[in-house]
C-alpha positions as CSV (number, residue, x, y, z in Angstrom):
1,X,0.0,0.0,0.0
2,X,1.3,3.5,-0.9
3,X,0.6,6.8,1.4
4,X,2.0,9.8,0.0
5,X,4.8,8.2,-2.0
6,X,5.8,6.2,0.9
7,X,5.0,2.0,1.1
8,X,3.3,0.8,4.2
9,X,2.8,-2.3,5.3
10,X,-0.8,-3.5,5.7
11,X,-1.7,-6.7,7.8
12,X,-5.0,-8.2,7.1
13,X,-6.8,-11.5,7.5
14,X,-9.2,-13.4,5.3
15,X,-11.8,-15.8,6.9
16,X,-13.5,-17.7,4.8
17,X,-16.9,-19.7,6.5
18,X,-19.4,-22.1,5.0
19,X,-22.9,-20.7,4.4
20,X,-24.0,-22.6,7.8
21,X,-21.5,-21.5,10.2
22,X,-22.5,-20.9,13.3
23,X,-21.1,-17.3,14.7
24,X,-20.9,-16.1,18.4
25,X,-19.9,-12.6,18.9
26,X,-18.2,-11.2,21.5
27,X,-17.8,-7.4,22.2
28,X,-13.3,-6.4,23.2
29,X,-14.1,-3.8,25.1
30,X,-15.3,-4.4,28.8
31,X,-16.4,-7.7,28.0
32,X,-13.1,-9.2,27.2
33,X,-11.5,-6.7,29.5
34,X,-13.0,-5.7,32.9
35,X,-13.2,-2.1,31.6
36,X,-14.2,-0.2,27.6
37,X,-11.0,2.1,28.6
38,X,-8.5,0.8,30.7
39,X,-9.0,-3.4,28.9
40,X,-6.5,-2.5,26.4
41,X,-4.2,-0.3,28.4
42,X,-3.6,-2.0,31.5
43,X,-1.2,-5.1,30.1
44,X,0.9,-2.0,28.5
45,X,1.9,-1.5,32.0
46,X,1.5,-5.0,33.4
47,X,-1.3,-5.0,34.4
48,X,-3.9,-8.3,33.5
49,X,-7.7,-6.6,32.8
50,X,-9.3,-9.1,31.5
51,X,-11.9,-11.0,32.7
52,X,-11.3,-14.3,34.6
53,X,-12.2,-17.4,32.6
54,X,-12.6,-15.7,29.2
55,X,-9.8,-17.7,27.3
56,X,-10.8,-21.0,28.9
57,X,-14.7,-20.1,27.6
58,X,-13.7,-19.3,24.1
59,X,-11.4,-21.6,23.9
60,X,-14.3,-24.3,24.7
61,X,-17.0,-22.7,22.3
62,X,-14.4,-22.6,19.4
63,X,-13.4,-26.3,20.2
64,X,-17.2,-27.1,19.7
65,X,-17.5,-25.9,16.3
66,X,-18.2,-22.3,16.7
67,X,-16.8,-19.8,15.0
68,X,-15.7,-16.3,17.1
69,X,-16.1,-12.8,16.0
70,X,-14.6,-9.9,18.1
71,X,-16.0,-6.5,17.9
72,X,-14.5,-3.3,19.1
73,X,-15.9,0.2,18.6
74,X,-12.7,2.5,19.3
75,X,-10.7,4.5,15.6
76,X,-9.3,2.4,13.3
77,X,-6.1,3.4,14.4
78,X,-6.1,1.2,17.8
79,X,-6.7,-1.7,15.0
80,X,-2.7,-2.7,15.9
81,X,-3.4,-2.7,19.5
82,X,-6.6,-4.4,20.1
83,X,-5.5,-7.2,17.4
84,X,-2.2,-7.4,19.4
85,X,-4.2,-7.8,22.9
86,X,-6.0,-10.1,21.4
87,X,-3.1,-12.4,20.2
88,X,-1.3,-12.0,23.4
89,X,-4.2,-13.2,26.0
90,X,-3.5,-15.9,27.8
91,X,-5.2,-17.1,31.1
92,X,-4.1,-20.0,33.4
93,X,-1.6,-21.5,30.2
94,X,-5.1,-21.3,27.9
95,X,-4.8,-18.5,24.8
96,X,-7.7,-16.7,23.4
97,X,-8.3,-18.8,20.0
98,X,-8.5,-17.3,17.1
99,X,-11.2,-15.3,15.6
100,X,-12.5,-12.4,13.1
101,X,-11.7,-9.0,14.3
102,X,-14.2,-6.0,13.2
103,X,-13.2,-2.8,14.1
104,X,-14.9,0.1,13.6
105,X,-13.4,2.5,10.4
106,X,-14.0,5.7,11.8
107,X,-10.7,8.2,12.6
108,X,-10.2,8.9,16.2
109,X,-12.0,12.4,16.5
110,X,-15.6,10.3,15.1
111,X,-14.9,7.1,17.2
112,X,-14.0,9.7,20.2
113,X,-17.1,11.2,19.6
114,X,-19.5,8.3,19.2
115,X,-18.3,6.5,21.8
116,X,-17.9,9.7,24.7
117,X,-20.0,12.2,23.9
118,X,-23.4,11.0,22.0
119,X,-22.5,6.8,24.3
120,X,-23.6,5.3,21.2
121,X,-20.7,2.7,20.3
122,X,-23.7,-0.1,19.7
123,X,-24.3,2.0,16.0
124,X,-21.0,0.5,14.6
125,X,-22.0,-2.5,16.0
126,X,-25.2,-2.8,14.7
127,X,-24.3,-1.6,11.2
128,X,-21.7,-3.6,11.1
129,X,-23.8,-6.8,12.8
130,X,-26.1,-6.4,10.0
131,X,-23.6,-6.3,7.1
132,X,-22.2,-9.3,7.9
133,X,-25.6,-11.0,8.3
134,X,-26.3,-10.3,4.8
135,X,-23.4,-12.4,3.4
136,X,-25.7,-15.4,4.7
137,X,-28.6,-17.0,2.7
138,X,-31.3,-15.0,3.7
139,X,-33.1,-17.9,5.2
140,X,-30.3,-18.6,7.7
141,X,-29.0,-17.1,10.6
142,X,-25.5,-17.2,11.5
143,X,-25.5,-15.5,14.6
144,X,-26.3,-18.3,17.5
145,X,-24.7,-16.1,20.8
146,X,-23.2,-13.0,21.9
147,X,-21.4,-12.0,24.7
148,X,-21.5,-7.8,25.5
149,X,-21.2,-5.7,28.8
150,X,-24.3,-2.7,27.8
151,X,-27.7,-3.2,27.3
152,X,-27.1,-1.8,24.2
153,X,-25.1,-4.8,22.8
154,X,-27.9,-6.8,24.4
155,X,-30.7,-4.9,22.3
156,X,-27.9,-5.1,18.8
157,X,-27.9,-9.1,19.6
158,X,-31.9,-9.2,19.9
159,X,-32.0,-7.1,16.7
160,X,-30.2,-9.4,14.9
161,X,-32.0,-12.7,16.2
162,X,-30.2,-14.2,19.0
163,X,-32.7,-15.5,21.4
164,X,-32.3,-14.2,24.5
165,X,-31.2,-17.3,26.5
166,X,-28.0,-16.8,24.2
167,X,-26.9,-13.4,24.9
168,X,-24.6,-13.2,27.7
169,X,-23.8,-9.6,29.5
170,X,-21.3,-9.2,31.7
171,X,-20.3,-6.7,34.6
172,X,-16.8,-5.6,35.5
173,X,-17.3,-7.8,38.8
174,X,-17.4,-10.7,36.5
175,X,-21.3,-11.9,37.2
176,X,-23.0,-13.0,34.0
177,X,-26.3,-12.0,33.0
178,X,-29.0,-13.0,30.6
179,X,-32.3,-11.3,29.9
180,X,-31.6,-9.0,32.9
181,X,-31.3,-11.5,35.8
182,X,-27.4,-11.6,37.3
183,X,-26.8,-14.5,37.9
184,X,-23.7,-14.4,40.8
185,X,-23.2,-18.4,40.3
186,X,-22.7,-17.3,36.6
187,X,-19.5,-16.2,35.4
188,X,-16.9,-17.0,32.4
189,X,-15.7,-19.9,34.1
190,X,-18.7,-21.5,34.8
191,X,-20.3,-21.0,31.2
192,X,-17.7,-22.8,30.1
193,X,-19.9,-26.3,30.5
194,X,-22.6,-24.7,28.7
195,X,-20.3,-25.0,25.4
């Protein structure tokens, strides 16, 4: 790729799924992590945000078949970072697998202002969410769980289809919810058996 008569290098993956995959989402940013803004800045400075039991969980749900597919709101130009987190998880000797990474296109002023000012990071997701959906037969849904930390990614998942037994929100204590009801026996860890 060539900006301004310089070459650049560009990384990018290709994933390529049969017409009945079966996709569960998962939201980076205080669902992965503990936090939307420290998740991705905390290991810079050795610190471990994430939640407990996430690379165990995923590891489990990709292991059955499933395939993942990480969304994260924040500019285009934390695309290195977040991709590198991801890469570099690792909980109790288990790494995050492998899985699609969407990240939102906008600059960092747009994203910035999205995200803080008008708290609205679920339209990426949503636009996004639907986009993808579309690359399916029309009779099929590929979508079978998501995992978010706002109601917001709990209303994009609904939108799309996921019934509501399937969409998982999480708090920064680590207690799991679905359709509203914490359930403090529920975390990461103990979805695991559920995949």
């Amino acid at each position: 790729m060539a900006t301004r008569g310089r070459n650049q290098p560009v990384d990018a993956h290709i994933y390529q799924w049969r017409w009945d995959t079966k996709i569960v989402i998962s939201d980076v940013d205080g669902t992965i992590t503990k936090s939307d803004v420290l998740g991705q800045f905390m290991p810079l400075v050795g610190r471990d945000w994430t939640q407990s039991g996430v690379a165990r969980l995923f590891s489990a749900i990709k292991e059955n078949g499933y395939q993942l597919l990480f969304l994260s709101a924040p500019a285009i130009v934390q695309a290195y970072l977040t991709r590198s987190f991801l890469n570099n998880l690792k909980q109790a000797g288990k790494a995050l697998p492998n899985g699609h990474v969407v990240i939102s296109p906008d600059g960092l002023f747009p994203a910035l202002y999205r995200e803080v000012i008008r708290r609205a990071p679920h339209e990426f997701k949503n636009a996004c969410l639907e986009d993808i959906k579309k690359l399916f037969p029309e009779h099929y849904n590929p979508f079978y769980a998501g995992f978010g930390n706002r109601d917001t990614d709990e209303l994009s998942y609904s939108k799309l289809g996921i019934p509501k037994g399937k969409i998982f929100i999480i708090n920064p204590k680590g207690e799991v919810a679905t359709g509203h009801r914490v359930d403090v026996k529920k975390s990461y860890t103990s979805l695991h058996y559920s995949f």
